[in-house]
N, C-alpha and C positions, 0 to 999 in steps of 0.2 A: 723660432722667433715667436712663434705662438705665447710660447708660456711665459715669457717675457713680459708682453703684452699685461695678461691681465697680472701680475704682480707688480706693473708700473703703475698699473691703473689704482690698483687699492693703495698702493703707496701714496701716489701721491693724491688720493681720496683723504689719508689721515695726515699727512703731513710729512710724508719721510722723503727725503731728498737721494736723488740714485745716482745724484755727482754734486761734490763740489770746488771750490777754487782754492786750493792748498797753498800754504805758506809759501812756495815758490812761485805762485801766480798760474800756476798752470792748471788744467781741469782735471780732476781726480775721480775715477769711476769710483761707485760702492761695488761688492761683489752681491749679484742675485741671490746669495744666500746667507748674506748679511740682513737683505732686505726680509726674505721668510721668515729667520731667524725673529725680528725684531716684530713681524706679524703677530707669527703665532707667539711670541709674549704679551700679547695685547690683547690674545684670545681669540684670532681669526683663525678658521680652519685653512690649513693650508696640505692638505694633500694631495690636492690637483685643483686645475685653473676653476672648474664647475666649482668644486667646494668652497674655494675663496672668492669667487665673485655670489655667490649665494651668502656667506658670511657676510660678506663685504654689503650686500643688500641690506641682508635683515640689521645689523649694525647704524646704518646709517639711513634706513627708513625713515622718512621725515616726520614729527608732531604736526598737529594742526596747528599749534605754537610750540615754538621752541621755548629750552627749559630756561632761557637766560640770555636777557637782549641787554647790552651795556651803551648808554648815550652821551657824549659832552654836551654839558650844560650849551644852548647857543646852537646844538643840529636838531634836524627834526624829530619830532618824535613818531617815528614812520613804525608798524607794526606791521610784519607780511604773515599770511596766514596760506597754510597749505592744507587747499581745500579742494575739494571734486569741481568740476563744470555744472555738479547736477546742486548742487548746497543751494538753497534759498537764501539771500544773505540778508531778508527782513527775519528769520529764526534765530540770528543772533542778537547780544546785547553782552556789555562786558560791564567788568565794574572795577575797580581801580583804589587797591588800599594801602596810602602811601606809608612810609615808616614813620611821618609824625601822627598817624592814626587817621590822620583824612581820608574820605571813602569821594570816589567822585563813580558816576553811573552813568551811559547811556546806550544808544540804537548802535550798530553796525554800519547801517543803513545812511547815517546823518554824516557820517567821516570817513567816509570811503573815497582814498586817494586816486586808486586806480584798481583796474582787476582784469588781468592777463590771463585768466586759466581756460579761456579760447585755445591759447598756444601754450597750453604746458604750464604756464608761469603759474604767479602768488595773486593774491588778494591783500592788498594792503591801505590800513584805515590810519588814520591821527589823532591820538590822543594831545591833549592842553601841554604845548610847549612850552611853559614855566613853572614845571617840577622843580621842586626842590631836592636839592641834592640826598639820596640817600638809597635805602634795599626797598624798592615798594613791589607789590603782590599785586598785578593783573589776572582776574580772573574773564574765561569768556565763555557764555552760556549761550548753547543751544535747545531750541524746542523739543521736548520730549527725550531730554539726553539727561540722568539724574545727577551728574558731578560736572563741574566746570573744567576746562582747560585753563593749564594753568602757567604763568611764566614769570618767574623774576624780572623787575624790570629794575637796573642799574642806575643810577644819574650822577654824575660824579663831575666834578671843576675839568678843567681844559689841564690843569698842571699842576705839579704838587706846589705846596707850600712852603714859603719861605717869612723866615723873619724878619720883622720890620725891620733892623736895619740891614740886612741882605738887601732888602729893596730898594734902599737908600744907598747902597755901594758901598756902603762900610768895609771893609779889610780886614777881617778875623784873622789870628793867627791861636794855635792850642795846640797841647801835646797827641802827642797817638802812644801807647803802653800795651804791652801785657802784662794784664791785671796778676797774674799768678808772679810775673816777676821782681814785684816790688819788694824791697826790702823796708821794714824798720825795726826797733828794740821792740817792739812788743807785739808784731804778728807770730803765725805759728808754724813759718817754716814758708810759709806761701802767701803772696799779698790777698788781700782781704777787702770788703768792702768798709771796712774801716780806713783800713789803709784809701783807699777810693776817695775816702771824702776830706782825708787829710790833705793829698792832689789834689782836689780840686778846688782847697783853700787855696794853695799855695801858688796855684796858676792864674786865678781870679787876681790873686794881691798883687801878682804880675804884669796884669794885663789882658789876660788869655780870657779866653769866651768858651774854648770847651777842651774837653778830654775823651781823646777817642779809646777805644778799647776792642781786644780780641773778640771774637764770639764772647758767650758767657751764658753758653746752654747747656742742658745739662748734661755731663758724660754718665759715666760709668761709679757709682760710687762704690760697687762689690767688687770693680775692678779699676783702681786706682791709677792703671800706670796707664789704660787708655786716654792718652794725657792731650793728645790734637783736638781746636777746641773745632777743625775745620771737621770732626766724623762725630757728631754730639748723636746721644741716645736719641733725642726731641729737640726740636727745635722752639718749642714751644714752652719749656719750661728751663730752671737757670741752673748752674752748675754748685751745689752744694758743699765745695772747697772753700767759697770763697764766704760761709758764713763767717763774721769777728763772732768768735764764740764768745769772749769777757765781756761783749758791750749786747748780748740778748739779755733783755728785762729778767730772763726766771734764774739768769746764772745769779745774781746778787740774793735771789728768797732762794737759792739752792745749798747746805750746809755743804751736802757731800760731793756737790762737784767742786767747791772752792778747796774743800782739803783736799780731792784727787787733783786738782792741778797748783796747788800749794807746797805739794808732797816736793821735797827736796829731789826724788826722784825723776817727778815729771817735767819738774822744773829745770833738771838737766837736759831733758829727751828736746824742750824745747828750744835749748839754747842751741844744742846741737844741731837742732832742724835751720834755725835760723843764720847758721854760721857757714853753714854748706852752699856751695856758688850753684849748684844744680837744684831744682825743687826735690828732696824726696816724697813721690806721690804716697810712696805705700805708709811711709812713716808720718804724714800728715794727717792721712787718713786716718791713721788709728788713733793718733791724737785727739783729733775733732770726736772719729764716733765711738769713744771712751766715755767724751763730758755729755754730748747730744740727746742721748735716749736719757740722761739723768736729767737734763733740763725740760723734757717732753714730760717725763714724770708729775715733776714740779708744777707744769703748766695742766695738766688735767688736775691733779687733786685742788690746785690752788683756783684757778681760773673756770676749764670745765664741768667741774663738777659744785661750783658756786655761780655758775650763767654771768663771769663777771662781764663787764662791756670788751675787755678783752677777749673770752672768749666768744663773744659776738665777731667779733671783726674775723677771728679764724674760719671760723662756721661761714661767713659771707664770702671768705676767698676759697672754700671749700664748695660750695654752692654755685660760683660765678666760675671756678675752674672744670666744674663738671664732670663730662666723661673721659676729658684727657687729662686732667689729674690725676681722677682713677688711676688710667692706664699707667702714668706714670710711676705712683706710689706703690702701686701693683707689684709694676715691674722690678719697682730698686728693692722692694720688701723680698720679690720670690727668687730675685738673682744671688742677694745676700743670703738667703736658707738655702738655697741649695748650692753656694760656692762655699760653704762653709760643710757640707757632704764631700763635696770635689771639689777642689783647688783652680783645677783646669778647666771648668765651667766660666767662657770668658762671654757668652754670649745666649740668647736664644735659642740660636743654632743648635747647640749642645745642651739645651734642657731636656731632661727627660718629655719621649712623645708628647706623653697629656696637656705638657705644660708649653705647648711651643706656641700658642695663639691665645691671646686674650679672651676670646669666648668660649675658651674650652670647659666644660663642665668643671675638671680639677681645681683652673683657675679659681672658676666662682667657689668652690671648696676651701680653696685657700685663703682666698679674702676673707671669709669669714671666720674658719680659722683662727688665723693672723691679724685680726682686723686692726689691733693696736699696733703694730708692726705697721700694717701700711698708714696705719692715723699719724704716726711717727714721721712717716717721708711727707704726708702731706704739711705736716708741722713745717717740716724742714725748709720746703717748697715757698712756705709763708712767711720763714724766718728771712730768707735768701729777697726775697720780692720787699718784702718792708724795709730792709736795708737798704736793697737798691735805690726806693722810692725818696727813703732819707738821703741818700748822697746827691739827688736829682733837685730833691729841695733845698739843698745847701746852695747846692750852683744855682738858682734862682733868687735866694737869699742875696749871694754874694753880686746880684747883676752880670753873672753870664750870659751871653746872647743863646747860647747853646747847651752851654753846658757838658752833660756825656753824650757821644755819640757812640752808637751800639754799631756789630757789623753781626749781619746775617746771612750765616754760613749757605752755600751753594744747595745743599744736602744734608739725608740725616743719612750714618752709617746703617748697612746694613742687618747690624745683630739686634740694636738697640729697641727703645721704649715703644717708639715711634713703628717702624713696622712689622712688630709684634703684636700691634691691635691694627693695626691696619686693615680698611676694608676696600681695599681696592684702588683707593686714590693715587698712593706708589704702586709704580714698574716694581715688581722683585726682582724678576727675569734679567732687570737690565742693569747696567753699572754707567753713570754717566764720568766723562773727562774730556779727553781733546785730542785734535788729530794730534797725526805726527807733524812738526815743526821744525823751525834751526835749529833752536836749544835743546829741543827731544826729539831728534831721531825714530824715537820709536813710541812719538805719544805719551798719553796720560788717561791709566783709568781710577780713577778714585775712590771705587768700590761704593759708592751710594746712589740707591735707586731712584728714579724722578718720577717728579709728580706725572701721571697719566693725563695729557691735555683734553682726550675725550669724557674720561671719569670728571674733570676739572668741569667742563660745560655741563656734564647731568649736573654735579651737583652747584650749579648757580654760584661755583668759584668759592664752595667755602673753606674750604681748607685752605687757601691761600690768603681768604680774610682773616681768617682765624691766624695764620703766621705772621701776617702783617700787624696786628695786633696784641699779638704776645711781644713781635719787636720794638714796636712802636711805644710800649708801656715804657715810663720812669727814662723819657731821653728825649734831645732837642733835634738830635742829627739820626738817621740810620745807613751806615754806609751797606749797598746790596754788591756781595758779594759775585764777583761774574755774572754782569748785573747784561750779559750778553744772554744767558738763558730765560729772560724776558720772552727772545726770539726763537732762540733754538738752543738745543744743548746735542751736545755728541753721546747716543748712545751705543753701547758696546753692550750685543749677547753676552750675559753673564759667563764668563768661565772663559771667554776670548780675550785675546788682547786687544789694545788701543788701536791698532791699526786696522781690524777689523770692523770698524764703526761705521754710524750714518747720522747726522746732520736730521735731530726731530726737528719741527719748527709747531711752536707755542703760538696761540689767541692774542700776540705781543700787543694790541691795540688795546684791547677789553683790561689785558694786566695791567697795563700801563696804566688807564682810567682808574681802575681797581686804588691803585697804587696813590696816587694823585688825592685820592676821597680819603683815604684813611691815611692818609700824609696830612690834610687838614683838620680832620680828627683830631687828631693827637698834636696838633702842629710839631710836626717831626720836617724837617729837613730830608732831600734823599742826596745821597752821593753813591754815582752808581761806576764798580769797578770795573775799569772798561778797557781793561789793556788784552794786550793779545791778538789774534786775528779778530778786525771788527770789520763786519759789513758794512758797505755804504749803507744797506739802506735804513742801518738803524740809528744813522750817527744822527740824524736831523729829526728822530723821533724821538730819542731822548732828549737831546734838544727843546722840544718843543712842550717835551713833559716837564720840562723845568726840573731837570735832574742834572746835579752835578757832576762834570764828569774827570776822574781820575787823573790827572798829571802829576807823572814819576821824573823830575827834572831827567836822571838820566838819560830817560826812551826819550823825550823830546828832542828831536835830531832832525838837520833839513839832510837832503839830498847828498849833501859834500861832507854831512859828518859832522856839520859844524852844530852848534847848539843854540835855539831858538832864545831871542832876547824874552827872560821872562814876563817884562811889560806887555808882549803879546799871545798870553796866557786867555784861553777864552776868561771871562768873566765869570760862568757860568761854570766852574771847576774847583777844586782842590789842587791845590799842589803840595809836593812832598817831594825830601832826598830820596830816600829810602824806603821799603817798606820791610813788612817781616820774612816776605821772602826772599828779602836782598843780605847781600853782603852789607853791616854798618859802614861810614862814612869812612871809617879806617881801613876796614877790611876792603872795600872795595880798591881806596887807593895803593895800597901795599898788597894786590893781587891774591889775597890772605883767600879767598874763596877759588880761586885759579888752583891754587898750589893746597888748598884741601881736596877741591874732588880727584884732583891730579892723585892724592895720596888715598882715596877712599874708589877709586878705580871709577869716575864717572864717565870719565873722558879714553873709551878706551885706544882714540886714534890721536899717536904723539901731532898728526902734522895740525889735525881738529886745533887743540893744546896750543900748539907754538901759535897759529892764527888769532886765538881768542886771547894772546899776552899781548902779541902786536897790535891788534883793534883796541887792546884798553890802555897800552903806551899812547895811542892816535886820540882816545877818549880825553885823557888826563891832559894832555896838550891843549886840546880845544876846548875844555874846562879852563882854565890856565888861560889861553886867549879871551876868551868868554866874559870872565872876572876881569882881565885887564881895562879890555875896551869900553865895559859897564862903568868904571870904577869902583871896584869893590876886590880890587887883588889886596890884600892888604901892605902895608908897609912893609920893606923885609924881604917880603915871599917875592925870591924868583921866578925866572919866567921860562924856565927849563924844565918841563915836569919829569924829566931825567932825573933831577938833583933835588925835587920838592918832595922833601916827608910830610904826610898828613900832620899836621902840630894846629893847637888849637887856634892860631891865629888865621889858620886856611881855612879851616873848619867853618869858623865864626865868618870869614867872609862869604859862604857860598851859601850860609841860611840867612845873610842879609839879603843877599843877592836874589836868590828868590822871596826875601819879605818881601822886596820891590813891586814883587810878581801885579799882574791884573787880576789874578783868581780871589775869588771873594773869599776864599779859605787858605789858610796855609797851616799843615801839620808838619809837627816837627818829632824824631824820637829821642826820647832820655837816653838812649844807649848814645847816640851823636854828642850830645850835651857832654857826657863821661869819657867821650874817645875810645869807649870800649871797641873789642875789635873782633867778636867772638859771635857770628848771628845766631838768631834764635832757632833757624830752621834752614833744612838745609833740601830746599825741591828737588825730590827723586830718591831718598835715602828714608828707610825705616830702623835699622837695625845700625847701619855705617856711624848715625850719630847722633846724640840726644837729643831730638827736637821736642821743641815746646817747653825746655825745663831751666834752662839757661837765665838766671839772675841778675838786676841792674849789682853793677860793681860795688856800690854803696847805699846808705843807708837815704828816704824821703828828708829824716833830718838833717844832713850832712851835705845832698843835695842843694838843697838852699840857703842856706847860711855861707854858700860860696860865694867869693866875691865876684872872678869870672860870672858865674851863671845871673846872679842880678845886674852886671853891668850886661851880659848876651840878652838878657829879657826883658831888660828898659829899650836896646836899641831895638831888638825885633819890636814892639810897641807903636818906638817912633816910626821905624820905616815904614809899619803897614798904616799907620795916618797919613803920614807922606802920599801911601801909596791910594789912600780914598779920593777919589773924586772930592766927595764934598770934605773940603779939608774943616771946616769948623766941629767936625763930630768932637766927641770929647773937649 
């Protein structure tokens, strides 16, 4: 029992949970050596109970100020100090240097709230309760002590930010895309940020307020077919497929890359690329980094090397991206020279030693080296971001409320940019995902490491500002990705399975604030992905942070199976048919995802199988009832979902039927629009079948000039005014 004891103790010192309430409802132990396991990758000595409560001490020793105190605007500004009994508290004095540069100074002695350290307790003074929001630097200086202590002090809104007419109850309705699946006549195989802003004319002239999009960070450009935009190198910088290479300024003063992609030649490779229902990464790839380094050319002799105000603006995003562009450009520079040694060189992992960490002497060799190679990716990084920023001021142009909404992935993969310079902020050790569930049996580990919530608080939460703020750039919306790791995430000892996991639990409060101040920043929107097992206790905090929260029409379900009228949609959410990890609109109702895992062996118990065709006969029915009693069954459509094929007149009645909704957002996908029947991804399969690559059926121009689809996007229009409160908008 002993040894029990103190491994509960440190556990639950940092946050690790040693039970929790599993998708059946019942209480789920962790194994004690789940619980070591995830210690000692956090760097606690665990070879016996002395060692780890000695770790466990000196670890969590307290400052005299802690590195990082986070406040809402509106609570007090209470300061606790951990100090001896014997501390004279006339030897202190602080002083106070906000981030708009205001310095405020005074005694210890003058705002001393209260001071417990009779019994153990704190010492705790108040500063001037009407800070303004932002990062300010508390310094506290003692007599005869030559350096201050020191602490971040946070101040941030109660909630994130919404726009003016969110506020007003307005009805947004906008597409959701993967960017890489668009089709037109003049992309290069893979939609593009060109492509980008031609959507979101075309959704504007509709009606539409925004356009949602996959991740859009960076992967792998030396390895192409790492194509999931959910395992990106960084999260912090953008995915270099989707430059329009014909619309960067140096391609028109470039002679030789207009005849290399003129050449009768290339010009077939492109049509090829473009003609193809699947992306090919690898053959995109060489497409782009054919014309790429001749346009980089172009732009040093022409711009760099004449200081034009062009190359100013590159120089200041080189400057403002710092030492994780570095690392970035670093990376994709020394991944492509040595995948081009070995083939098989898919990652970090497999660099030769020298070269497996950002601060390795070789590295710095290389950079130098190479340094127009890595000047090349920072190029690239700048070509990627000034596009994006264009397609963002189109939809501002065109009076979108929103415009793009970005999503930010859960995770960076394991091999990538990102924890290859990494100084500690990621877990390596660990791999986060989710317990075992109905749907998975046996869990989910996703192979990417999480952030460390005690390295988070040494460093005054910057790495997560820093994330917040690469997503936050060139977008109205940012949807967070398992927006439940706010609070906790499942991690998994590396090299275990998913069932071997424990339930961290995150600073969710302080994030959350975090989250809120650099939401108003950027006036970025949040909508936070909230499906899956959610805790009570976090549903009323998100809530409270003014973050929208995810509704999937089909999981909306009462008690009896029947389906929630979508009039009582919280207000405060998104609604959607589908999403990427569903079956499309078609596919779900013709069982088309049933009868693939059935053939790709997901399901490997027949009686599993027959139950999950029966619950979706039981779904389509009360779908079917749903729409009847709303009004929105269309004319025609039967009322037997025995004998109803998906056709587009069903289709069209079930994304009125949620236009109707309460939710202040309604996304819709182009694949639904098409009747395509083929999803993009398919949860739990890597190699079974091509995720991430799967193409819209036709072209953006083809798209639109339908007559269905402008008569389906005049009425979505009218119903979500219908559906605003203040019906005089527009």
């Amino acid at each position: 029992m002993k040894d029990n004891q103190a491994l509960k103790q440190v556990a639950e010192m940092v946050g690790i949970a040693d039970s929790y309430v599993s998708a059946w409802g019942d209480e789920a132990k962790v194994k004690d050596e789940t619980i070591r396991r995830l210690l000692m990758a956090l760097g606690y000595d665990t070879k016996n109970d002395e060692a780890l409560l000695e770790s466990a001490r000196k670890k969590h020793r307290p400052d005299v100020l802690a590195p990082v105190k986070v406040v809402r605007s509106g609570e007090a500004m209470h300061i606790a100090l951990q100090l001896g009994a014997s501390a004279r508290v006339s030897d202190f004095s602080w002083r106070l240097t906000t981030e708009q540069g205001e310095v405020m100074e005074g005694w210890l002695q003058s705002q001393l709230v209260k001071d417990d350290r009779e019994d153990g307790g704190e010492l705790t003074f108040a500063l001037p309760d009407d800070l303004a929001w932002g990062y300010h630097k508390l310094e506290l200086f003692r007599k005869r002590r030559k350096s201050p202590f020191e602490m971040t002090l946070i101040v941030t809104p109660k909630s994130c930010y919404k726009q003016e007419d969110l506020l007003n109850e307005k009805k947004l309705w906008g597409t959701s895309v993967q960017l890489y699946s668009v089709r037109t006549n003049h992309n290069w195989g893979i939609g593009d940020f060109g492509d980008l802003k031609q959507l979101v004319a075309d959704i504007a002239a509709r009606g539409g307020d925004f356009v949602g999009l996959n991740p859009i960070h960076s992967l792998f450009p030396a390895n192409p077919e790492g194509a999931s935009p959910y395992s990106p190198s960084s999260r912090r910088w953008l995915n270099l497929m989707y430059i329009d290479v014909s619309s960067v300024a140096e391609f028109a003063q470039c002679n030789e890359a207009q005849q290399l992609v003129g050449s009768p030649e290339f010009q077939q490779r492109l049509v090829e690329a473009r003609e193809t229902n699947w992306v090919n990464y690898s053959e995109v790839s060489c497409l782009k980094m054919a014309v790429l380094p001749l346009l980089f050319d172009t732009f040093v002799e022409r711009h760099i090397n004449n200081k034009t105000a062009r190359a100013d603006n590159f120089l200041k995003f080189v400057e403002e991206g710092g030492e994780s562009l570095l690392h970035q450009a670093a990376f994709d520079a020394l991944h492509a020279h040595l995948k081009k040694q070995d083939d098989n060189t898919w990652g970090w992992p497999v660099f030769p030693e020298e070269y497996r960490h950002f601060d390795n002497a070789a590295v710095k060799a290389f950079i130098k080296e190479h340094n127009k190679d890595v000047q090349l990716f920072m190029y690239l990084q700048w070509l990627a971001d000034s596009q994006l920023a264009e397609v963002n001021e189109l939809a501002e142009e065109k009076g979108m409320v929103m415009g793009l909404y970005r999503d930010l992935a859960v995770g960076v993969c394991d091999s990538g940019a990102e924890t290859w310079a990494d100084h500690g902020a990621l877990c390596q050790d660990v791999s986060i995902g989710a317990p075992p569930d109905i749907l998975g049996p046996l869990g989910q580990n996703w192979g990417l490491p999480p952030l460390n919530p005690q390295v988070l608080q040494e460093l005054s939460y910057e790495p997560f500002v820093q994330l917040l703020r690469a997503n936050m750039r060139n977008c109205g919306a940012l949807r967070i990705d398992h927006v439940l790791g706010l609070l906790r995430l499942w991690w998994i000892p590396k090299g275990e399975s998913a069932t071997e996991g424990a339930y961290m639990y995150y600073p969710v409060e302080d994030m959350m604030s975090i989250l809120a101040l650099e939401s108003h920043r950027y006036q970025c929107t949040v909508i936070g992905e909230d499906l899956g097992t959610v805790p009570d206790e976090i549903v009323d905090q998100l809530s409270d942070a003014g973050i929208h929260s995810y509704k999937v029409f089909f999981f909306e379900t009462a008690e009896d199976g029947g389906y929630y009228s979508p009039s009582h949609y919280p207000s405060q959410s998104m609604a959607t048919l589908c999403t990427h990890d569903m079956p499309t609109l078609r596919g779900f109702w013709h069982c088309d995802d049933l009868k693939m895992g059935q053939e790709l062996g997901l399901y490997p118990d027949a009686e599993q199988l027959s139950g999950l065709f029966d619950s979706r006969a039981e779904s389509k029915q009360k779908i079917l009832d749903s729409l009847s009693w709303h009004g929105y069954l269309p004319q025609g459509v039967g009322h037997n979902a025995a004998y109803v094929p998906m056709d587009r007149s069903l289709s069209e009645g079930m994304q009125l039927h949620l236009a109707a909704s309460a939710s202040a957002l309604l996304s819709l996908q182009l694949e639904d629009w098409l009747e395509m029947d083929k999803p993009v991804n398919i949860p739990g399969t890597v190699n079974e079948y091509p995720n991430w690559r799967r193409k819209l059926s036709t072209t953006l121009d083809d798209l639109f000039t339908r007559q269905d689809i402008i008569d389906l996007t005049r009425r979505l229009t009218e119903t979500r005014a219908k559906a605003s409160p203040n019906k005089n908008q527009e």
